[in-house]
C-alpha positions as CSV (number, residue, x, y, z in Angstrom):
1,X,10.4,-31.0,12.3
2,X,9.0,-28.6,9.8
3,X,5.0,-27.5,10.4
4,X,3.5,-26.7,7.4
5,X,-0.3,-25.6,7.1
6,X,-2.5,-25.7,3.9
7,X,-5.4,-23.9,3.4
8,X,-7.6,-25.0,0.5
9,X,-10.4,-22.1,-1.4
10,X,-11.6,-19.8,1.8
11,X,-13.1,-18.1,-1.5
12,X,-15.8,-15.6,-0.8
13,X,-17.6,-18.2,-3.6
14,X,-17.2,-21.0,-1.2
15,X,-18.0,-19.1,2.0
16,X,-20.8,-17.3,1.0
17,X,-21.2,-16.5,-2.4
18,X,-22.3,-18.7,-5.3
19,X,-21.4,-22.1,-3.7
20,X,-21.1,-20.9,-0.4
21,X,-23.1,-22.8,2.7
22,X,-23.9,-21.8,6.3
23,X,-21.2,-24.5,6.9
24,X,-18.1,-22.5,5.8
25,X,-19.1,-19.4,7.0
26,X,-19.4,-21.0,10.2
27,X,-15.8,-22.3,9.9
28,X,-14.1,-18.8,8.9
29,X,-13.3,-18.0,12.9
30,X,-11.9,-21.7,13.4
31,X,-9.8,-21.3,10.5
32,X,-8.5,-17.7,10.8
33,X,-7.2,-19.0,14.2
34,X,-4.7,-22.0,12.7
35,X,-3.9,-19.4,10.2
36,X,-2.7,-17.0,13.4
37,X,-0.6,-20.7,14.9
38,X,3.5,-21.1,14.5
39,X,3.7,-22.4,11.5
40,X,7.1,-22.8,9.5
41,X,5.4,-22.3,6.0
42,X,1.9,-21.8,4.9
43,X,0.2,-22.6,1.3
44,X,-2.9,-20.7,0.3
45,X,-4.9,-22.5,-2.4
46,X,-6.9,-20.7,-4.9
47,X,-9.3,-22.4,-6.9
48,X,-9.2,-20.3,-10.1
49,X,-11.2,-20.4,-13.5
50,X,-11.8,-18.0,-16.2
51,X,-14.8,-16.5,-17.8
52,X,-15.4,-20.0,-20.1
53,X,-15.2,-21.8,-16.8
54,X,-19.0,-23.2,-18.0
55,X,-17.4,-24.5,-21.1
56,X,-15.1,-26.8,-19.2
57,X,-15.4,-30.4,-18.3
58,X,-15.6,-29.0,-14.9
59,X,-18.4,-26.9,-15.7
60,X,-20.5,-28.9,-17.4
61,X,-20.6,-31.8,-14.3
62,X,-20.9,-28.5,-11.9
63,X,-22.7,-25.7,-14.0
64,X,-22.2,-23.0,-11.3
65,X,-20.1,-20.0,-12.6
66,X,-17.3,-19.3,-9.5
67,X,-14.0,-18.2,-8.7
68,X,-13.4,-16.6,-12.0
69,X,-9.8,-15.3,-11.3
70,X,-9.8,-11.6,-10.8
71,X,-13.4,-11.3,-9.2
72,X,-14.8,-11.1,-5.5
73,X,-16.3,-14.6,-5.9
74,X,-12.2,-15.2,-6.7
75,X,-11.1,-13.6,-3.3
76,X,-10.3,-14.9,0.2
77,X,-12.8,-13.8,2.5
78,X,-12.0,-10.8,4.5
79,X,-11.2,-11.9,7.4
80,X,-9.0,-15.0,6.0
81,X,-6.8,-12.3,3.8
82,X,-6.4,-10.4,6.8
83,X,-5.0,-13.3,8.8
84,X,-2.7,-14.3,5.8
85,X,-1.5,-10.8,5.6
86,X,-0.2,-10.9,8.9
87,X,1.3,-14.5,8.5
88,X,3.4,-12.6,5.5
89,X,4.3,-9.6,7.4
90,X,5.4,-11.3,10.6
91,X,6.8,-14.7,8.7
92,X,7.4,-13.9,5.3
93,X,6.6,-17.4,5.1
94,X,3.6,-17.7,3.1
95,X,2.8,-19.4,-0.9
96,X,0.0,-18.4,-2.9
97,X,-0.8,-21.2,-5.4
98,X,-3.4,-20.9,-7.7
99,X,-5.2,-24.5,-9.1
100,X,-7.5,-25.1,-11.7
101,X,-8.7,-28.2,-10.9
102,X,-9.6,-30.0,-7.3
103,X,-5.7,-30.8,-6.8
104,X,-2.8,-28.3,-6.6
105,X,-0.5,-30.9,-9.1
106,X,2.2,-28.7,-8.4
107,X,1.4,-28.7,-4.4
108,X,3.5,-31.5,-2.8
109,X,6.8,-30.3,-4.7
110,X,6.2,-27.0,-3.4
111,X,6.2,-28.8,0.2
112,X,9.5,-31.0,0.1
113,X,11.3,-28.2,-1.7
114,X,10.5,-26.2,1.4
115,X,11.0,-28.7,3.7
116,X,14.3,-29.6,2.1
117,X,16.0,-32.4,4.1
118,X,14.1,-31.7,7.1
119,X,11.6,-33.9,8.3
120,X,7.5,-32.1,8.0
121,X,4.1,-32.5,8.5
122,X,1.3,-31.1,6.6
123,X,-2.1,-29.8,8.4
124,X,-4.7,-28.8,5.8
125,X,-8.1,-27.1,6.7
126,X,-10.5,-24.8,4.1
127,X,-12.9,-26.0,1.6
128,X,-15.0,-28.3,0.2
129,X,-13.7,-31.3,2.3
130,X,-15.2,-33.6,0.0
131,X,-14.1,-31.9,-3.1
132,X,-10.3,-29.8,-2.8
133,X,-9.4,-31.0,0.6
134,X,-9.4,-34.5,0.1
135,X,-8.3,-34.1,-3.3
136,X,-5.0,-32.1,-1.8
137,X,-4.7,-34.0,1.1
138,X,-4.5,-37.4,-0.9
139,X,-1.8,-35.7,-3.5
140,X,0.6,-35.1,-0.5
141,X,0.0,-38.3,0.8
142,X,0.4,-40.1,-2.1
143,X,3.7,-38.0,-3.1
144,X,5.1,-38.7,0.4
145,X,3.3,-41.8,2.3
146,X,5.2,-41.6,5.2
147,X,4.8,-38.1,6.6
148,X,1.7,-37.3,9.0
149,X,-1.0,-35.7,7.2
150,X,-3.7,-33.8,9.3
151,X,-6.8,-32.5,8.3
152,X,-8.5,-30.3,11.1
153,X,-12.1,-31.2,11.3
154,X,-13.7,-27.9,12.8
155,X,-11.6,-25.9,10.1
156,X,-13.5,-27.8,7.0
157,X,-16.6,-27.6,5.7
158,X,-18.3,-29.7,2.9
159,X,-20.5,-29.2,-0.4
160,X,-23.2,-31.2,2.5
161,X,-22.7,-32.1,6.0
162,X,-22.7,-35.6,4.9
163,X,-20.7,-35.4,2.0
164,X,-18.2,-33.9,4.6
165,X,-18.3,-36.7,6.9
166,X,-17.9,-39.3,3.6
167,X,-15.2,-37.6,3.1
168,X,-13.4,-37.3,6.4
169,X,-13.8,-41.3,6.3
170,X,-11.9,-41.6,3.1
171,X,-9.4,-40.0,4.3
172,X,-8.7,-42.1,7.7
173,X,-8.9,-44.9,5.8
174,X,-6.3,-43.2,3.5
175,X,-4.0,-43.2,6.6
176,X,-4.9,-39.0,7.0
177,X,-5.3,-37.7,10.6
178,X,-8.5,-36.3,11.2
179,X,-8.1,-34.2,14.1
């Protein structure tokens, strides 16, 4: 059984810059550590957007310029880079994907053409929960309804504490482990 580990927009935006909450920086530790688990593959979400992010559909509904691909905001935080650095150097087992909307579309093919015909699981932790993680966790779910999806609790944060625990009950009723 392939592990595979997904970790949704630990953007310095989300952590702490223009969107960020006390919430996901308070997560960073808990999340550098799964990072640093036995994992078969890992898949490193970027939310990205470009300079007329404000002129999007996005943009307008959320009129808050962030992760404009290229800047800080853009970035992993510090400490998460560092811990998916190592994961390359000691695995060589790791997949940048950028996304420019909630969903990485492209996200659960990347998954079963790594898993091949081995059976996996997915684990997903990062940010927003109520936003990209449930959007990603649902799009592996509904690509492949009968493998284990986990979502790690401590390791997410949301746009609200609330909107975070909304969100965490979609997705057990959505047949998602929240662990």
């Amino acid at each position: 059984m392939k592990k595979f580990l997904v970790v949704v927009d630990m953007q310095n935006d989300f952590v702490d810059g223009s969107l960020g909450t006390p919430e996901a920086v308070a997560i960073v530790k808990n999340v550098v550590g799964k990072i640093d688990e036995k994992w078969d593959h890992i898949y490193v979400t970027y939310d990205t957007h470009s300079e007329e992010y404000m002129d999007t559909l996005e943009g307008k509904h959320l009129p808050v310029k962030h992760c404009v691909k290229g800047t800080e905001g853009w970035k992993l935080t510090s400490d998460v880079e560092q811990a998916v650095q190592k994961a390359e150097k000691e695995n060589n087992n790791v997949t940048r994907v950028e996304k420019y909307t909630f969903g990485a579309a492209n996200l659960p093919g990347l998954i079963k053409e790594q898993a091949g015909s081995e059976d996996y699981d997915v684990t997903l932790i990062g940010l927003c929960t109520d936003i990209c993680v449930i959007s990603n966790a649902l799009l592996i779910k509904a690509n492949d309804c009968e493998k284990e999806i986990y979502v790690v609790e401590n390791c997410t944060a949301g746009v609200t504490p609330e909107t975070k625990d909304a969100a965490l009950v979609t997705m057990r009723s959505c047949q998602i482990n929240v662990i």
